[in-house]
Steps between C-alpha positions, in 0.01 A plus 500: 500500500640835426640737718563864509705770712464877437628795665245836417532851546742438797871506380651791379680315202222279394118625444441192467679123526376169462667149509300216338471134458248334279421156550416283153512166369867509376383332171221788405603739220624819608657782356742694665463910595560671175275777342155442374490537117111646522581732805730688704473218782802282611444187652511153465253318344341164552444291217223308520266791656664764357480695800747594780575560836712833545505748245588869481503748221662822376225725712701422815167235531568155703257257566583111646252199613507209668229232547299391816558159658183329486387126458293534222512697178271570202666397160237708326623808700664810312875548481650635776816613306284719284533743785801660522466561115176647567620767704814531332282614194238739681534836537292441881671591797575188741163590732259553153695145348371349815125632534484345165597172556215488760216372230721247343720385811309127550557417163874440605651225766627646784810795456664771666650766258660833593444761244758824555567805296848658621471836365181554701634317816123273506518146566194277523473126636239331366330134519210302439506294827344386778234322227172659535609849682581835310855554306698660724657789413779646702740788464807391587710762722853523520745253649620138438198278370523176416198267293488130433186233425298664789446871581740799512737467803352147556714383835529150292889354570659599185322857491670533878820348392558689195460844704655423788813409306488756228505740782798323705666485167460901405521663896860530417447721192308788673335726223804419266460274187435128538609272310237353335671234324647374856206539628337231260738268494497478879147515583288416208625113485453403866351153477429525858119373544261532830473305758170272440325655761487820352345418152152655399330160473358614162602203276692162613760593762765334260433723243475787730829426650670481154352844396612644866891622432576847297654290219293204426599178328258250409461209249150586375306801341359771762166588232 
């Protein structure tokens, strides 16, 4: 399950940061980050769906999604990678891109996206679950956020993990520059996973367990 890290609005190098792992059947095509041919967005791109998972564009506009753990899923449901393109190619702020997704947001299995524009300094969370109450929509304020397969600053293991050590890791760096590239190598491939106590009890514990570390390794696809 994917995992992201993002500093906003609180460093005075970096309007914004974010560290990112995306969990995927190693097998499913992918394309790397390159330029869109259609658009100004840069991204990756998933093969099969055609969608993606973190995007920006040229506007300064960001947007990145993860999905919600959940036992059962509806293979009729609308693409959830879809949505960082969609936002990448409005012209609606983050708050007016989320309002609209309210109509349409059941028609998708469960996500979490954040939709940001840097020039404007707005950032919006967004997701479509618990099933059966409103989308929430949340501006996120400044600080050190981080999002996995449940909600924003979810105290699941690797969420707590990956922040306590990204901030043991940069403490000794003050307000200077960090470097990033360390700081990925270091903390974005811990295969530590949680203790079994600690697991949502959403799925099977085994699966749980093997989804539970920051980088996750697993024999089988995660759709």
């Amino acid at each position: 399950m994917c995992i992201a890290l993002f500093l906003w609005q609180c460093h005075p190098l970096y309007p914004f940061l974010l560290l990112n792992n995306r969990d995927e059947y190693h097998n499913r095509p992918t394309k790397p980050v390159s330029w869109w041919e259609d658009c100004d967005i840069l991204a990756g791109r998933d093969e099969i769906a055609m969608g993606t998972w973190l995007a920006c564009s040229t506007q300064g506009r960001v947007a990145f999604l993860t999905n919600v753990l959940e036992l059962h899923t509806l293979p009729e449901a609308k693409r959830r990678g879809d949505l960082p393109v969609l936002f990448l190619r409005s012209s609606k702020k983050p708050k007016e891109f989320a309002e609209s997704l309210k109509l349409e947001a059941h028609y998708y299995n469960g996500f979490n996206i954040v939709v940001a524009d840097i020039v404007s300094k707005s950032m919006v969370y967004i997701s479509n679950r618990p099933k059966g109450q409103p989308i929430t929509i949340k501006e996120v304020p400044p600080g050190l956020h981080v999002l996995s397969n449940d909600k924003l600053d979810s105290p699941w293991h690797k969420a707590l993990r990956l922040e306590f050590s990204f901030k043991e890791h940069v403490a000794k760096y003050g307000e200077g520059e960090i470097p990033v590239k360390e700081v990925i190598q270091k903390l974005m491939k811990d295969k530590v996973k949680a203790d079994k106590s600690s697991l949502p009890r959403i799925c099977s514990p085994d699966w749980e367990f093997n989804l539970s570390s920051i980088f996750v390794e697993v024999e089988t696809p995660l759709e």
